[in-house]
C-alpha positions in Angstrom: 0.0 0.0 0.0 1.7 3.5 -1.1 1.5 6.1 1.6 4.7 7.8 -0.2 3.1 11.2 -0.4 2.9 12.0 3.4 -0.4 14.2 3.2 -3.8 14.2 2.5 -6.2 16.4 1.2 -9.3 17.0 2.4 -12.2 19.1 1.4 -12.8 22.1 4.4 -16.7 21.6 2.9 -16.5 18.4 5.7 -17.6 20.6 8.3 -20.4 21.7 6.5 -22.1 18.3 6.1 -21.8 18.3 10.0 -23.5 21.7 10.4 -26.4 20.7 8.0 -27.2 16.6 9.4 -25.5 15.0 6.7 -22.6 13.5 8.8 -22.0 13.0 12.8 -18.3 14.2 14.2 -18.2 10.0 14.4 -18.6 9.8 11.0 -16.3 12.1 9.7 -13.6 10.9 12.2 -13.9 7.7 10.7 -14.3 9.2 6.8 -10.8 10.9 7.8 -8.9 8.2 9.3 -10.2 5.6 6.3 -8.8 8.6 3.8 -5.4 8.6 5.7 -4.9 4.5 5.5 -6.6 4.3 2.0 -4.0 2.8 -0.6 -3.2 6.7 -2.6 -2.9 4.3 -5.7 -6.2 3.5 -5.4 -7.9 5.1 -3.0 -9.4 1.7 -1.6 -9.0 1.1 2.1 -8.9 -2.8 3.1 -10.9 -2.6 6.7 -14.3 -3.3 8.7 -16.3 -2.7 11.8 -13.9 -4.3 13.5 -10.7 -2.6 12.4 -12.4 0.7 13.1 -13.7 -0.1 16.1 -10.4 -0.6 17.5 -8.7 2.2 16.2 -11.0 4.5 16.7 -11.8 2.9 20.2 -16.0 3.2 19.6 -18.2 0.3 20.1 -18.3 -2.5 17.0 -22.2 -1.9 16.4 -21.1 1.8 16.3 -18.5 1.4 13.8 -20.7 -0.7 11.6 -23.5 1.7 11.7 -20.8 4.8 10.8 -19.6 2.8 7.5 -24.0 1.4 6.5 -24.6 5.5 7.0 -21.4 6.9 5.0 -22.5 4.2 2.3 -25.7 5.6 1.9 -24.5 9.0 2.0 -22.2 7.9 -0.9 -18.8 8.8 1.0 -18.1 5.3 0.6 -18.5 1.7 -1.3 -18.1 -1.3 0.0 -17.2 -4.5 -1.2 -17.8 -7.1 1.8 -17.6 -11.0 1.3 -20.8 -12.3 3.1 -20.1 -14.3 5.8 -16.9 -13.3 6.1 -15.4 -11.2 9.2 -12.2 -10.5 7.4 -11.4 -7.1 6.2 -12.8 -5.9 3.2 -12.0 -3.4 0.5 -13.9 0.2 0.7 -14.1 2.9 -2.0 -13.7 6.3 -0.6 -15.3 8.3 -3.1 -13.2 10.9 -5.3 -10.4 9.8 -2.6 -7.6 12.2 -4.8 -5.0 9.8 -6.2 -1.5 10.7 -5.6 0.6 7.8 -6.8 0.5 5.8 -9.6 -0.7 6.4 -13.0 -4.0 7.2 -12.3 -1.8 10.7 -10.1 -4.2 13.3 -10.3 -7.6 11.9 -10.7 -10.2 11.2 -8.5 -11.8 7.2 -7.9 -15.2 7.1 -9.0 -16.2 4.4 -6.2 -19.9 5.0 -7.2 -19.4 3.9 -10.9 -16.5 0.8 -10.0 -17.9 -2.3 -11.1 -15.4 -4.3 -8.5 -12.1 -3.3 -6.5 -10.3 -4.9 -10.0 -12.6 -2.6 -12.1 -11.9 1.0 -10.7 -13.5 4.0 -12.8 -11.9 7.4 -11.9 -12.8 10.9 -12.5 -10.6 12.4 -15.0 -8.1 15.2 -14.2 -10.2 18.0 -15.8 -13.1 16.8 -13.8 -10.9 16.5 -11.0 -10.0 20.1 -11.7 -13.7 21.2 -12.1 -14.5 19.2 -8.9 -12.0 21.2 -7.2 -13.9 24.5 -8.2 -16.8 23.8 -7.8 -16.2 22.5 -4.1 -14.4 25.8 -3.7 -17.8 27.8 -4.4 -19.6 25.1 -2.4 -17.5 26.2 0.5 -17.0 29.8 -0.1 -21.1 30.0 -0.5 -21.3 27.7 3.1 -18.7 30.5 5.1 -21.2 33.3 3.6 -24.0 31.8 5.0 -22.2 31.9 8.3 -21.0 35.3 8.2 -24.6 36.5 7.0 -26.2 34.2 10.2 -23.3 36.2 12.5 -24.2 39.3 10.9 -27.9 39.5 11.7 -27.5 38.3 15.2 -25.1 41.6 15.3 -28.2 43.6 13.7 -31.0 42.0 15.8 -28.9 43.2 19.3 -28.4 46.6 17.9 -32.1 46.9 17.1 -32.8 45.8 20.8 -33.1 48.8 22.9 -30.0 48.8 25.0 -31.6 48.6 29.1 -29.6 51.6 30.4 -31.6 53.7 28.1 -34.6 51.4 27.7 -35.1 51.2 31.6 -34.3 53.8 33.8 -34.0 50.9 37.0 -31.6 48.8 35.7 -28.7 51.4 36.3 -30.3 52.6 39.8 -30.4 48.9 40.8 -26.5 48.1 39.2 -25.7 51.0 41.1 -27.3 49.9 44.3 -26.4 45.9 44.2 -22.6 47.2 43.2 -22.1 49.0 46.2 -23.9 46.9 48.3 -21.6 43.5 47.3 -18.8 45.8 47.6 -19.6 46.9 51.1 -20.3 43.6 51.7 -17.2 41.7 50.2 -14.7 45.0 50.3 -14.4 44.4 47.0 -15.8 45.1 43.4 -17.9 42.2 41.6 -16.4 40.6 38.7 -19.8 40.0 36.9 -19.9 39.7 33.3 -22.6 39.8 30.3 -24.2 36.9 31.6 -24.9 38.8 35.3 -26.1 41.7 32.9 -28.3 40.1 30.4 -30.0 38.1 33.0 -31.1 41.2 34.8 -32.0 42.7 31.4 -34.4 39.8 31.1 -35.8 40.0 34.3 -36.9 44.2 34.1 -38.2 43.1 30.7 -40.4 40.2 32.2 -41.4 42.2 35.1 -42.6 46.1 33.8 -44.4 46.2 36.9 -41.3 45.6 39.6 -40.2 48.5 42.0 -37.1 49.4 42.3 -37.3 49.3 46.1 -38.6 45.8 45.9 -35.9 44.8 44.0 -33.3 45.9 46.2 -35.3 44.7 49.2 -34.8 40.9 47.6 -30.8 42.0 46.4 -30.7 42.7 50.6 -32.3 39.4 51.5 -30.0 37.3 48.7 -26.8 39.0 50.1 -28.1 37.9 54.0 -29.2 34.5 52.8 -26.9 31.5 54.5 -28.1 28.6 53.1 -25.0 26.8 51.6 -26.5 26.0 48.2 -27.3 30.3 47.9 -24.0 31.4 49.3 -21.6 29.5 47.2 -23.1 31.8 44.5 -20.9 33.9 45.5 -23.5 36.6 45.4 -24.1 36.3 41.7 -26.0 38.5 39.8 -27.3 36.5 37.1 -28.1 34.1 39.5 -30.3 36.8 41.7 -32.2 37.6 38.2 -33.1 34.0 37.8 -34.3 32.8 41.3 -35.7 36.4 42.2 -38.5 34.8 44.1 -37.0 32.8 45.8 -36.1 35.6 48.3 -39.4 37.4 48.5 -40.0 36.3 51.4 -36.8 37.1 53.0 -33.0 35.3 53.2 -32.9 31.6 52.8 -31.4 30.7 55.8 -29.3 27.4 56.7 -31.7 26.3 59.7 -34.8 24.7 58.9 -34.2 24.2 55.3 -36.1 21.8 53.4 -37.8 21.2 56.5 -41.2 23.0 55.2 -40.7 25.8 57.6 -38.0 28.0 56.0 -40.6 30.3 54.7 -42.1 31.2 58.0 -38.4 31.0 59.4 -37.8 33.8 56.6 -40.6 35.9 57.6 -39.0 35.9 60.9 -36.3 37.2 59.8 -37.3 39.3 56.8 -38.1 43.0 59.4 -34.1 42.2 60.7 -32.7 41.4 57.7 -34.2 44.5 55.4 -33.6 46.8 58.2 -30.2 45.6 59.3 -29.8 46.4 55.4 -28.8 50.4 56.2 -25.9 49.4 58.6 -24.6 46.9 56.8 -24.4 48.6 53.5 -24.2 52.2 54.4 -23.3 53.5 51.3 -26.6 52.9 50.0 -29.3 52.8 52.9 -32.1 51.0 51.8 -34.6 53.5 52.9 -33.4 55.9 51.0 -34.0 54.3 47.8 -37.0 55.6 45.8 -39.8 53.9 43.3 
C-alpha cells in the first residue's frame, strides 16, 4: 500500500455536512482516518467494523453503523464478502490519487464495477470538482457570516436597558455597592450577570425598584450553603428572584417545610439591618 506522499487532502466543505445533518463528528472521524490509511494508488482502504472499532476505540455496532450510514450517504463503497469477518475493501469516493498512473484523478467508487474494475474521474473533472467544491465552501462561510451578521443587527435593534429602563442602572448602582460593602471588593460579573437582569426588568414592567433591592438585601443575608456559594451572583439573583421574596434563605430549617415562615422571621431584621450593613446605600433611601 503507497503512503509515499505524506499528506492528504481534504475538502474544508466536511464541516459543513456536519452543520447541515448530513454526517456525525463520528462519521467524519472515521471518513478521515479511512482517507489517511486508504492505498493513494487507489484510493481503496482494506478494513471493517472491527478494524475501526479498534482504532478509533467506539463500540463495533457503532462502527458498523458509521460505514451502513457513509454508504448511503455515498462517501463510501463497500465490497464485503458475506459471511466473512475478514477485512474488506472500501471505496472512498473521489479519494484524490496521488501515486501511480492514475496521479491526479479522482476514484469514482460510485461507478466501479469491482475493487479490480476501478472508474476514476478524469483530471479535468478533478480540476472542475475542485472549483466547484471551492464555491460550495465559499457559498457555506457566507451563510455563516450572513447568520453572525444579523445576530449583530437583531442586538443593535434591541433597545439597550440603560436607556430602555431607567431601573436597571439605579439597581447596578445599588447591588454594586452593596456586594462591595459587603465583600470589600468590586464584583467581577460579566454579560451573563447583565443580560439576566435585562431579562428580568423586561419580564417584570411592573417591579419596583425598592422591591428589587429589598430581595438584592435578602439574597446578600441568605446563609443557606446552596445560595451562598453563589458567591453573590448577579445572574443568578435575576433567575431565582422569588426565591427571596420572602426574606434570606437561611441554613436552619431548610427543606424542612418551615424556612418560609423562618424567613418571615427574619425578613423585618434582615431588610432593616440592610442600612448598617451597606451604608453607602441605605435601603430607605432608595426611591420607586
Amino acid at each position: 500500500m503507497s503512503k509515499q506522499n505524506g499528506f492528504l487532502q481534504l475538502r474544508r466543505g466536511v464541516w459543513e455536512h456536519v452543520r447541515d445533518g448530513r454526517m456525525s463528528v463520528t462519521e467524519v472521524l472515521a471518513f478521515i482516518y479511512i482517507c489517511c490509511e486508504a492505498d493513494t494508488r487507489t484510493g481503496i482502504w482494506k478494513g471493517c467494523a472491527k478494524s475501526l472499532s479498534g482504532e478509533l476505540g467506539i463500540p463495533e455496532r457503532t462502527a458498523r453503523d458509521v460505514l451502513e450510514k457513509m454508504e448511503h450517504g455515498d462517501y463510501i463503497r463497500r465490497f464485503a464478502v458475506p459471511g466473512s469477518h475478514v477485512c474488506y475493501p472500501i471505496l472512498i469516493h473521489k479519494f484524490l490519487i496521488t501515486d501511480g498512473k492514475h496521479n491526479g484523478e479522482q476514484l469514482n467508487a460510485i461507478e466501479s464495477k469491482s475493487p479490480a474494475d476501478l472508474a476514476y474521474f478524469s483530471r479535468e473533472q478533478s480540476v472542475e470538482d475542485s472549483v466547484e467544491h471551492g464555491v460550495e465552501d465559499s457559498a457555506a462561510q457566507k451563510r455563516i457570516e450572513n447568520r453572525e451578521e444579523r445576530k449583530r443587527k437583531n442586538l443593535a435593534a434591541e433597545p439597550a436597558p440603560l436607556a430602555a429602563d431607567p431601573r436597571y442602572k439605579q439597581f447596578i448602582d445599588f447591588a454594586h455597592q452593596a456586594f462591595e460593602g459587603k465583600h470589600n471588593q468590586k464584583p467581577t460579573w460579566g454579560d451573563k450577570d447583565f443580560t439576566n437582569l435585562s431579562k428580568l426588568l423586561k419580564r417584570r414592567r411592573d417591579l419596583t425598584l425598592q422591591e428589587m433591592t429589598r430581595r438584592w438585601g435578602n439574597f446578600l443575608a441568605s446563609t443557606e450553603w446552596f445560595t451562598a456559594k453563589q458567591g453573590d451572583s448577579l445572574a443568578y439573583f435575576a433567575t431565582h428572584f422569588d426565591a427571596f421574596i420572602d426574606g434570606p434563605i437561611l441554613e436552619k430549617n431548610y427543606g424542612r417545610g418551615t424556612n418560609a415562615a423562618n424567613r418571615r422571621d427574619h425578613q423585618t431584621a434582615a431588610v432593616s439591618a440592610t442600612p448598617g450593613k451597606y451604608r453607602k446605600v441605605p435601603v430607605h433611601q432608595v426611591q420607586n
